[in-house]
C-alpha positions in Angstrom: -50.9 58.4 -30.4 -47.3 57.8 -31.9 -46.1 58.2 -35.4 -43.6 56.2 -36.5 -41.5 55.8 -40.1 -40.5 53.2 -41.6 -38.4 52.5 -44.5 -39.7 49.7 -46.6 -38.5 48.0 -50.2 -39.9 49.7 -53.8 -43.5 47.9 -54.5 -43.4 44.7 -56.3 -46.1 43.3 -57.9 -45.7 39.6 -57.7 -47.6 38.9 -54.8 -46.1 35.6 -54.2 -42.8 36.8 -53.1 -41.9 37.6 -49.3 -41.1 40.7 -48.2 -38.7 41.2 -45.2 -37.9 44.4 -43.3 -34.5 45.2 -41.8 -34.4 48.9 -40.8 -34.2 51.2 -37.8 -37.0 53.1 -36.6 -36.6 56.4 -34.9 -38.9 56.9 -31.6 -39.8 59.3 -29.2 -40.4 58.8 -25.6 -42.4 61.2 -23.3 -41.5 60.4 -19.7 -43.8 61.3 -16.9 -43.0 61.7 -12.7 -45.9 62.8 -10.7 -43.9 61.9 -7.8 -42.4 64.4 -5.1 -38.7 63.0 -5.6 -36.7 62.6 -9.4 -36.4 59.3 -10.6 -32.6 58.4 -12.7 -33.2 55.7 -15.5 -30.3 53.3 -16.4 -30.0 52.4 -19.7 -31.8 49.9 -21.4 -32.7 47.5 -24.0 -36.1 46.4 -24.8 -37.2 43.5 -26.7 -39.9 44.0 -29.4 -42.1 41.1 -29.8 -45.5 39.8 -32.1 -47.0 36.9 -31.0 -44.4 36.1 -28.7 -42.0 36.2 -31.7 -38.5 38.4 -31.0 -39.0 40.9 -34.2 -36.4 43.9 -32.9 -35.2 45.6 -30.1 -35.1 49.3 -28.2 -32.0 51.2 -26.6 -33.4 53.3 -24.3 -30.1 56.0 -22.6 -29.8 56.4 -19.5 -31.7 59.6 -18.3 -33.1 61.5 -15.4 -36.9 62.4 -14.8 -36.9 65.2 -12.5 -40.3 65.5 -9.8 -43.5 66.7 -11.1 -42.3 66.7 -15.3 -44.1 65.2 -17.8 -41.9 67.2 -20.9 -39.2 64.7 -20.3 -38.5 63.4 -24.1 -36.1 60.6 -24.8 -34.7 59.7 -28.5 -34.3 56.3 -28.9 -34.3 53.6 -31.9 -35.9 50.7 -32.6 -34.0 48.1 -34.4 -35.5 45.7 -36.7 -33.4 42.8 -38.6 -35.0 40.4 -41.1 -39.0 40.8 -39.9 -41.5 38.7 -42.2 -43.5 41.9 -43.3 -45.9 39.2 -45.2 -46.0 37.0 -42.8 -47.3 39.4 -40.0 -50.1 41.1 -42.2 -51.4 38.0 -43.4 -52.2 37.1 -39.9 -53.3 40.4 -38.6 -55.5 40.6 -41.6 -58.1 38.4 -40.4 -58.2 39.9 -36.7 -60.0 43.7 -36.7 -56.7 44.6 -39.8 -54.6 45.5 -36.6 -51.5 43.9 -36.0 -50.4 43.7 -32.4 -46.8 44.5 -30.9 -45.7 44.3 -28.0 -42.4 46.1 -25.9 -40.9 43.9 -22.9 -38.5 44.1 -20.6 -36.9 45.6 -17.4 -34.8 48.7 -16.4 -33.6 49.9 -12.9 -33.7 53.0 -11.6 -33.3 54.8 -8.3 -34.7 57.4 -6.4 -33.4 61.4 -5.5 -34.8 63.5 -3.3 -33.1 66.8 -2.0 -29.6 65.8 -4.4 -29.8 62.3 -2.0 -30.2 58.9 -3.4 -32.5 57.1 -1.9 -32.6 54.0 -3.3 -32.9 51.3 -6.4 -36.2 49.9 -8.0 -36.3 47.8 -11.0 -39.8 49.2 -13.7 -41.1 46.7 -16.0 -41.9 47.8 -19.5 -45.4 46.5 -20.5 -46.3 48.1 -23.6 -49.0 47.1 -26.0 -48.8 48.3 -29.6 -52.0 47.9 -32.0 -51.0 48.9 -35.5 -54.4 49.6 -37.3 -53.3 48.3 -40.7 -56.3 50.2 -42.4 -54.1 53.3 -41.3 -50.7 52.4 -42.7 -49.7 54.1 -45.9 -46.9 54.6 -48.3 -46.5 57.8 -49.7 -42.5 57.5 -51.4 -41.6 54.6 -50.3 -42.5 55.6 -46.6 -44.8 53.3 -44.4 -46.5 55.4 -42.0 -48.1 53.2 -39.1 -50.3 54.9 -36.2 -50.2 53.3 -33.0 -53.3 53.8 -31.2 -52.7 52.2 -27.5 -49.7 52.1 -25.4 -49.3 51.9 -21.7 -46.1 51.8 -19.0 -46.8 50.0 -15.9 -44.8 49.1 -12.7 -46.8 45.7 -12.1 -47.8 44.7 -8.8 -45.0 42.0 -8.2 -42.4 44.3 -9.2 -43.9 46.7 -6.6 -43.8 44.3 -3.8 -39.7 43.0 -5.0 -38.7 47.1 -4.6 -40.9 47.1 -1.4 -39.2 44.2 0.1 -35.9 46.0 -1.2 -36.6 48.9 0.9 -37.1 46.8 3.8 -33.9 45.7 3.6 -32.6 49.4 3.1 -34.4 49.8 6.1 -32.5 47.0 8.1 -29.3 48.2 6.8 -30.2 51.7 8.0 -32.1 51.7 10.9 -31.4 48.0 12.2 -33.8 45.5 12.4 -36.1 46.7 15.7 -36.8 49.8 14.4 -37.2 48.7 10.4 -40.0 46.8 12.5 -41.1 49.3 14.0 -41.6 51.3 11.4 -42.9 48.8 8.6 -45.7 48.3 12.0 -46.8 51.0 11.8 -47.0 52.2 8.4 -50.1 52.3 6.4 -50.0 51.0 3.4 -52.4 52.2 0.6 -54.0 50.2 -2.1 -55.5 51.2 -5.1 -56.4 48.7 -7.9 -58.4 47.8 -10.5 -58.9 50.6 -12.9 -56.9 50.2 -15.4 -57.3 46.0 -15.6 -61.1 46.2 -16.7 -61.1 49.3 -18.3 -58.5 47.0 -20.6 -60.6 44.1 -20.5 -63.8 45.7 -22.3 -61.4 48.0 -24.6 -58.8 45.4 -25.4 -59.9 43.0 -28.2 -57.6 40.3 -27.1 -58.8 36.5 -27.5 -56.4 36.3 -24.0 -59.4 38.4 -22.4 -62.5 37.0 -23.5 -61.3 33.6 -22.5 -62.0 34.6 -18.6 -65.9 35.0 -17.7 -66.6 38.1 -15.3 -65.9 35.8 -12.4 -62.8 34.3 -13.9 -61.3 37.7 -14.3 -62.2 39.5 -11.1 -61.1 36.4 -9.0 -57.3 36.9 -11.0 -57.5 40.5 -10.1 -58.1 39.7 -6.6 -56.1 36.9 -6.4 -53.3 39.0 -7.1 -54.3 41.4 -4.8 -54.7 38.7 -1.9 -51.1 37.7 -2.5 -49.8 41.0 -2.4 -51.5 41.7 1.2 -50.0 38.4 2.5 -46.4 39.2 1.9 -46.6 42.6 2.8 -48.2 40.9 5.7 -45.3 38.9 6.1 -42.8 41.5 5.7 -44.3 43.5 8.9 -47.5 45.6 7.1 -50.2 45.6 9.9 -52.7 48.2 8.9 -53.8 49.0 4.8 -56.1 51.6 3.0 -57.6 50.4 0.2 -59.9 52.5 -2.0 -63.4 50.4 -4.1 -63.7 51.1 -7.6 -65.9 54.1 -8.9 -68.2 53.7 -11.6 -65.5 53.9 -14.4 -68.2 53.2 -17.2 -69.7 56.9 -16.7 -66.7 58.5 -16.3 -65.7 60.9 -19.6 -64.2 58.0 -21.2 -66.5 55.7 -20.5 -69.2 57.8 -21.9 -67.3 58.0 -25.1 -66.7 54.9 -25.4 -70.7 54.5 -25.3 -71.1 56.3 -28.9 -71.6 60.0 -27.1 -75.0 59.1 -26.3 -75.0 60.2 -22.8 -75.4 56.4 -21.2 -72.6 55.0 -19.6 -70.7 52.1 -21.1 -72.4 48.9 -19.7 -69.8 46.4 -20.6 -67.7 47.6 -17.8 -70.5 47.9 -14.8 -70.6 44.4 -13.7 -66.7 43.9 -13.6 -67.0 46.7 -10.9 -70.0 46.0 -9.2 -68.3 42.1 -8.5 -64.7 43.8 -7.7 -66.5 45.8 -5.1 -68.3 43.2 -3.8 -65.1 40.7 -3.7 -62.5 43.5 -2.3 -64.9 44.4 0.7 -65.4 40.2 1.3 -61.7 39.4 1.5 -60.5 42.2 3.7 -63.5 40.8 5.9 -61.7 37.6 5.8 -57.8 38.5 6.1 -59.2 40.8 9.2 -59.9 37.3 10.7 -56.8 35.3 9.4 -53.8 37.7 10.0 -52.6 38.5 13.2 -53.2 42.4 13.5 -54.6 43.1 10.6 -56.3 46.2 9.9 -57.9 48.3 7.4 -59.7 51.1 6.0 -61.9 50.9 2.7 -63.5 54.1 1.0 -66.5 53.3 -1.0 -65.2 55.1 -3.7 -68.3 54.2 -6.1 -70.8 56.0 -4.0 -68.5 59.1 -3.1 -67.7 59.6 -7.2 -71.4 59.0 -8.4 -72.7 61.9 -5.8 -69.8 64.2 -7.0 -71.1 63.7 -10.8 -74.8 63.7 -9.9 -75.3 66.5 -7.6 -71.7 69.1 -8.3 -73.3 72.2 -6.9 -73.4 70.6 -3.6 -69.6 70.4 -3.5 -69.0 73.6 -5.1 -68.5 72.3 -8.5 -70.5 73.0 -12.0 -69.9 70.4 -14.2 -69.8 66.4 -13.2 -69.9 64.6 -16.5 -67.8 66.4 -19.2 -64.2 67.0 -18.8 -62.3 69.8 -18.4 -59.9 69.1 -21.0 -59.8 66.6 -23.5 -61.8 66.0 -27.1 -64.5 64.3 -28.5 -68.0 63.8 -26.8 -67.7 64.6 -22.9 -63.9 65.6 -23.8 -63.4 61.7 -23.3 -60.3 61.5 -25.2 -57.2 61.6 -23.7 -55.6 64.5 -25.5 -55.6 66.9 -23.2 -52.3 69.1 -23.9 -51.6 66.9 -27.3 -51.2 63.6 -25.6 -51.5 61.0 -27.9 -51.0 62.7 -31.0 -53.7 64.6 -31.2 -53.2 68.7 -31.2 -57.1 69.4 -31.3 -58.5 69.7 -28.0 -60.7 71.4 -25.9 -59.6 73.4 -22.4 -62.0 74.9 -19.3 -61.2 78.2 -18.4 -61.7 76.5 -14.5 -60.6 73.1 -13.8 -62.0 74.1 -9.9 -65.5 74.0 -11.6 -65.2 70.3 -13.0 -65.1 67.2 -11.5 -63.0 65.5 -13.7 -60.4 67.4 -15.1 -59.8 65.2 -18.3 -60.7 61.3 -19.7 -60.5 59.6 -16.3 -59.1 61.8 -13.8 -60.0 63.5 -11.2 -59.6 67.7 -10.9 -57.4 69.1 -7.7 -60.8 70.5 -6.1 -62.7 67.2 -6.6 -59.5 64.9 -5.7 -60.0 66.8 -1.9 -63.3 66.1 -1.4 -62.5 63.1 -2.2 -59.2 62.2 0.4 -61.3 64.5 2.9 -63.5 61.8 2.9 -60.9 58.7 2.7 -59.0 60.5 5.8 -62.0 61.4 8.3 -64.9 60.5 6.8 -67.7 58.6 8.7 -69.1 54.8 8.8 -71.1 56.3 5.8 -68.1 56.3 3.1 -65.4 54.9 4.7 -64.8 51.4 7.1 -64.6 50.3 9.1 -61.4 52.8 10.4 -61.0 55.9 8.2 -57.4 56.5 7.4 -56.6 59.1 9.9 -57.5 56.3 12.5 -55.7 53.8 11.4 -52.7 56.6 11.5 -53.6 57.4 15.3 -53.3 53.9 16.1 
């Protein structure tokens, strides 16, 4: 949860006239790497947009995440020029008072590891901005709006253009036999799926509700399907893939159920059909593409008996959070993440499942690849990854 200021004109009270915002906004930017090698940002410009209406723009500097940081801050401004103030309120008054906003664009980037760079990706910047207008005040003639979702994702076309840029790295590199070779053998691992329906029952976006259950599984999939087929093309021969687990009684989803100990229903039958469809179409590329392997965890079943039975993996706690706030420790402020300084923190994370909203604890994460790597027919099919590694 972001704060940000803006300046705005001294209060008028004819209500008939217009009132236009030019101004520049300050903003902060937390960057995260959870990845083994650093990651060097070019810089940027973003363009801000509400209802697909150019209202501003974002520099972004150039800048350097280093591996496994998340304190990474970048100052950057938002620039605004001649917005309709009026205009947008009037229209996000009649939605839920929240105004949506929305940050596009691109930005490339490449890769260190050891002082060497690797090589050049392109990230897209996806973020979605709801401005809750019951929470926007002036105090001096200071609008203060919260923003209460945002999210940065590297979607799954980009991911296959840098992959099909690393196979040409490879070429370049290694010539084209063994770039073959290699992108043979290689496993390739696949996990999908979370964050589009947790965003589907959260998001209150008319774009959403225009898909039924099927509708919006089959897109998820379809995409998916695509993204196999070219890697397929490319060389891939053997994939991991991992089912979803049930996301609705995970911290989160529990606190988005009102705290009452159920889990949040909305979002059970999105996975239950994901599942169903995942399992169905790797059945079916196994019989269209030439070589085709793969290994898929039932990820469902191996979470559930982690949260329902803890002791038997040498945990305490499967249903509350190690760290977080609110009912279950379902929010995700875990270290003052989103704006929030008031939060809650185990004195063992190795006694939790999860260690905050939606993610898995160290101790419960290798169980949990234990199983994916060597596990039986049971939990994992029909080759476990270490197989499909041998192979």
């Amino acid at each position: 949860m972001n704060f940000y200021q803006i300046e705005k004109p001294p209060n008028n009270d004819n209500n008939n006239q217009t009132l236009m915002l030019s101004s520049v906004i300050s903003l902060s930017l937390n960057a995260e790497n959870h990845n083994k090698f650093g990651i060097g940002y070019g810089g940027t410009r973003f363009g801000v947009y509400h209802e697909d209406m150019n209202i501003g723009s974002i520099r972004i500097p150039r800048f350097f995440q280093p591996p496994h940081s998340d304190d990474v801050v970048v100052q950057s401004r938002v620039l605004l020029e001649c917005v309709n103030v009026t205009k947008i309120l009037g229209m996000a008054s009649h939605v839920n008072d929240m105004a949506e906003v929305k940050i596009l664009g691109d930005v490339r980037a490449h890769l260190w590891l050891l002082h060497v760079n690797l090589f050049h990706i392109k990230v897209a910047m996806d973020c979605d901005m709801n401005i809750n207008l019951k929470d926007l005040t002036s105090t001096n003639g200071i609008y203060s709006a919260k923003v209460i979702k945002s999210r940065l994702v590297i979607d799954l076309r980009t991911q296959l253009s840098n992959f099909r840029n690393v196979r040409k790295i490879l070429k370049q590199r290694l010539g084209k036999a063994e770039a073959t070779k290699l992108l043979n053998k290689s496993v390739y691992f696949i996990s999908i799926g979370s964050n589009d329906y947790l965003v589907r029952v959260t998001d209150n976006s008319t774009l959403f509700s225009s898909y039924s259950q099927h509708q919006y599984v089959d897109l998820v999939i379809g995409n998916l399907t695509y993204v196999i087929k070219e890697i397929h093309k490319i060389g891939g021969r053997k994939f991991g893939f991992v089912g979803l687990g049930p996301l609705g009684c995970f911290p989160l989803g529990k606190m988005l159920a009102n705290g009452t100990g159920a889990c949040l229903q909305q979002i059970s039958p999105f996975i239950e059909l994901h599942n169903k469809a995942l399992s169905l179409l790797l059945q079916k590329l196994q019989k269209e593409l030439k070589g085709f392997k793969y290994s898929l965890a039932n990820f469902h079943d191996l979470v559930s008996q982690l949260m329902d039975h803890p002791t038997r993996y040498g945990l305490k706690e499967g249903n509350v959070a190690c760290c977080g706030s609110g009912a279950y420790r379902g929010f995700y402020s875990c270290g003052g993440r989103l704006g929030v300084e008031d939060y809650e923190l185990c004195e063992d994370p190795s006694e939790y499942v999860f260690f905050d909203s939606a993610h898995f604890t160290d101790k419960a994460n290798h169980y949990l690849s234990q199983q994916m790597w060597s596990g039986n027919s049971n939990v994992v099919g029909p080759y476990n990854l270490k197989s499909l590694f041998e192979q």
